[in-house]
C-alpha positions as CSV (number, residue, x, y, z in Angstrom):
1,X,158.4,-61.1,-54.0
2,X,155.4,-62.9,-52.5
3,X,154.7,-66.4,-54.3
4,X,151.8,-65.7,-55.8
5,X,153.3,-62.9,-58.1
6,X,156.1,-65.7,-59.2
7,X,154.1,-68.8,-59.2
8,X,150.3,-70.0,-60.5
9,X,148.3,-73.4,-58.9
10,X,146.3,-75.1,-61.4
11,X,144.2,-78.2,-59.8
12,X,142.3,-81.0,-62.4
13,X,140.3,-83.0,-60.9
14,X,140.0,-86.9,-62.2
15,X,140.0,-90.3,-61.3
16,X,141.1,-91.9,-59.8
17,X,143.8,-89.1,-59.1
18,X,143.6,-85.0,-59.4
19,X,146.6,-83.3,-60.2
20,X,148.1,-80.5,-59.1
21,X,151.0,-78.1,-60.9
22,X,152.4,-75.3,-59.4
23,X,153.9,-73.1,-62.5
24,X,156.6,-70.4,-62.8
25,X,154.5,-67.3,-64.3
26,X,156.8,-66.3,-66.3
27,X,158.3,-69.2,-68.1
28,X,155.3,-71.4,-67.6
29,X,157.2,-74.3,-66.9
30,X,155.9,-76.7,-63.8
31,X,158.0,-76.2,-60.7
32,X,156.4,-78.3,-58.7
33,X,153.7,-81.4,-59.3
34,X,151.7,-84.3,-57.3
35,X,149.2,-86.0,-58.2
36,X,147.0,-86.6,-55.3
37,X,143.8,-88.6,-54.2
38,X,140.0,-86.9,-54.8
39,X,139.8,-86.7,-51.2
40,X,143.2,-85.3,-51.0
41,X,142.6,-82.3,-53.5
42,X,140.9,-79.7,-51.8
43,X,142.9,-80.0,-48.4
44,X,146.3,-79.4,-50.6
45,X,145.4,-77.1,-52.9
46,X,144.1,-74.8,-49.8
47,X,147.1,-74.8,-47.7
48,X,149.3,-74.1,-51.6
49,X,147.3,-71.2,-52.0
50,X,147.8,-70.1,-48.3
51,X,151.4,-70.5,-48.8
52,X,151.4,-68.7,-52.0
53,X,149.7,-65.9,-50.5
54,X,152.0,-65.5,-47.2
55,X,155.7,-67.0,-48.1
56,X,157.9,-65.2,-50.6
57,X,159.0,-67.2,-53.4
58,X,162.1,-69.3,-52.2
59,X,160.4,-70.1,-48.9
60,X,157.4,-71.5,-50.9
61,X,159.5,-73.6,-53.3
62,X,161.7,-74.8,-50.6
63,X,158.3,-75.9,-48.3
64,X,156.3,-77.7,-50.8
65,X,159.6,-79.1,-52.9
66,X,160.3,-81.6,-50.2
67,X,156.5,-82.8,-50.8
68,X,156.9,-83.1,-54.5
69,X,156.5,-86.3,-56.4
70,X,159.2,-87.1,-59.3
C-alpha cells in the first residue's frame, strides 16, 4: 500500500517553529513529528509528500523515522 493511502501530513506554520505531524489515517494517531524552522517548512514538507506519494508504507516510516524528533 502506497504511503499516502496509510498516512496524512499536516504542516502549521508558527513562530518561531512550524510543526509538522505525519498521522496514521486510520487511527489518527501521530506517527511521526518535528518541529522545524520557518525556513525549514516548505523544503520538508515537499520531500514528505514525495515520499508519501512514491514509497509504500514501511519504507516511508522507516525513511523519515530516523529523522524524527522525540
Amino acid at each position: 500500500m502506497r504511503a499516502n493511502r496509510a498516512y496524512e501530513l499536516r504542516v502549521s506554520r508558527g513562530t518561531p517553529t512550524a510543526m509538522i505531524e505525519v498521522l496514521e489515517i486510520d487511527t489518527g494517531e501521530i506517527a511521526l513529528f518535528w518541529d522545524v524552522l520557518p525556513n525549514q517548512t516548505r523544503r520538508m514538507a515537499g520531500a514528505l509528500r514525495t515520499d508519501l506519494a512514491q514509497l509504500d508504507a514501511q519504507e516511508f516510516v522507516a525513511k523519515w523515522s530516523r529523522w524524527q524528533q522525540s
